[in-house]
C-alpha positions as CSV (number, residue, x, y, z in Angstrom):
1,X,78.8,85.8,92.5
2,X,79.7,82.2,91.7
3,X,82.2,81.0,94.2
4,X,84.7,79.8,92.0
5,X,85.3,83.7,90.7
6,X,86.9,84.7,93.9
7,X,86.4,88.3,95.4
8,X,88.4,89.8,93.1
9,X,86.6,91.9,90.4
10,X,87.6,93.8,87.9
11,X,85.1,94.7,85.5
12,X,81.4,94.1,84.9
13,X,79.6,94.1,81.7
14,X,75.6,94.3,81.1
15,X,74.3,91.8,78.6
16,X,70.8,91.5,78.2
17,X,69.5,89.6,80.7
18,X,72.7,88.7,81.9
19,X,76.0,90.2,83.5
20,X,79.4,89.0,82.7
21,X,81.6,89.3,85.3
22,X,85.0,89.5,85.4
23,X,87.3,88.8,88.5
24,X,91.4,87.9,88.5
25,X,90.1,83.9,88.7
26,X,88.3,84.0,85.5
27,X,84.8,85.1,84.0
28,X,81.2,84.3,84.1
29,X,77.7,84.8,82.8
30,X,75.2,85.7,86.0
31,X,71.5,85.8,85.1
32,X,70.9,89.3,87.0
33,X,69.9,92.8,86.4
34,X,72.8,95.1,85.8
35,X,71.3,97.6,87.9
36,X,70.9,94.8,90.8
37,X,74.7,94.0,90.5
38,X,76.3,97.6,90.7
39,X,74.3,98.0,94.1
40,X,75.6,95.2,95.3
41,X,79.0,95.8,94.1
42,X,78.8,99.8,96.3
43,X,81.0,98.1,98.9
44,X,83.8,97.9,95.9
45,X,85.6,100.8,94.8
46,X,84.2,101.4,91.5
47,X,82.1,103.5,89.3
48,X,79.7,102.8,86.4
49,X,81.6,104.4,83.6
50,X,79.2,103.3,80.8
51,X,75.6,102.6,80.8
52,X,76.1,99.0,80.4
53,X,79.8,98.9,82.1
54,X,81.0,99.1,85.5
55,X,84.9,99.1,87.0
56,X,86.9,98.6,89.8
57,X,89.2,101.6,90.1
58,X,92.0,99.5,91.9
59,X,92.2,97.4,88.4
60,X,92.3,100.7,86.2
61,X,95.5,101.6,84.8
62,X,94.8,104.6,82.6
63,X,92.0,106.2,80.3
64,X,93.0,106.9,76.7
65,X,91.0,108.6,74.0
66,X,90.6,106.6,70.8
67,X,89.1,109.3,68.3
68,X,85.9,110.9,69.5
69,X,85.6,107.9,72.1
70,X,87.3,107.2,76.0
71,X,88.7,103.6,76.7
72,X,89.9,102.6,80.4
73,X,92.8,99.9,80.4
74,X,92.3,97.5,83.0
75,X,94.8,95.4,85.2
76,X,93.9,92.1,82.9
77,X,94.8,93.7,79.7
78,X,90.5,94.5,78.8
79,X,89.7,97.8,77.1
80,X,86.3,99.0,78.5
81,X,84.5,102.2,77.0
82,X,83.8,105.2,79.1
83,X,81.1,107.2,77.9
84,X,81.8,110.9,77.3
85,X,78.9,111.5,80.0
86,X,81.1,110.0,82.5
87,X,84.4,110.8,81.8
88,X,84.9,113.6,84.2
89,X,83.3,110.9,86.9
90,X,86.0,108.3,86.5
91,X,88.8,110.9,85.9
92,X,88.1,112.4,89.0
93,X,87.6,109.1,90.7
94,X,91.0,107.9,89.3
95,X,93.1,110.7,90.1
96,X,91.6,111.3,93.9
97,X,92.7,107.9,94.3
98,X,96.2,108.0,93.0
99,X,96.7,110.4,95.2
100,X,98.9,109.8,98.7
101,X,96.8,109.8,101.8
């Protein structure tokens, strides 16, 4: 991850050959397989709620239905699809950690 991105992420976004990543410092365009970057990003607490979308749980606020379709609100304000396929996933993921230890 560039350097000047921080640690911080909150989102990550497949596009084409490239993943845009999105921290709390800012955004950028990394030449990398998506595929490459969620396994490098297992240390994170997150889950892949799209095919093409990844999300740090920390910076997830709430999941709304627009319609037929899922949308997760992040910490920055960003709307990022969940796919009906992994809906329950990120629910699940969401409310176990809500929860008080």
């Amino acid at each position: 991850m560039p350097g000047s991105l921080g640690e911080e992420v909150i989102r990550v976004h497949a596009q084409d050959h490239y993943v845009e990543i999105v921290t709390t410092a800012g955004w950028d365009l990394v030449m990398l397989k998506f595929s490459d970057c969620v396994e490098k990003l297992k240390p994170l607490e997150g889950v892949q709620c799209h095919r093409s979308r990844w999300v740090r749980l920390k910076h997830c606020r709430w999941i709304s239905s627009c319609g037929s379709a899922y949308v997760c609100e992040m910490s920055n304000g960003d709307a990022v699809p969940v796919s009906r396929r992994r809906y329950a996933l990120v629910r699940e993921w969401l409310n176990r950690a809500s929860r008080p230890t």
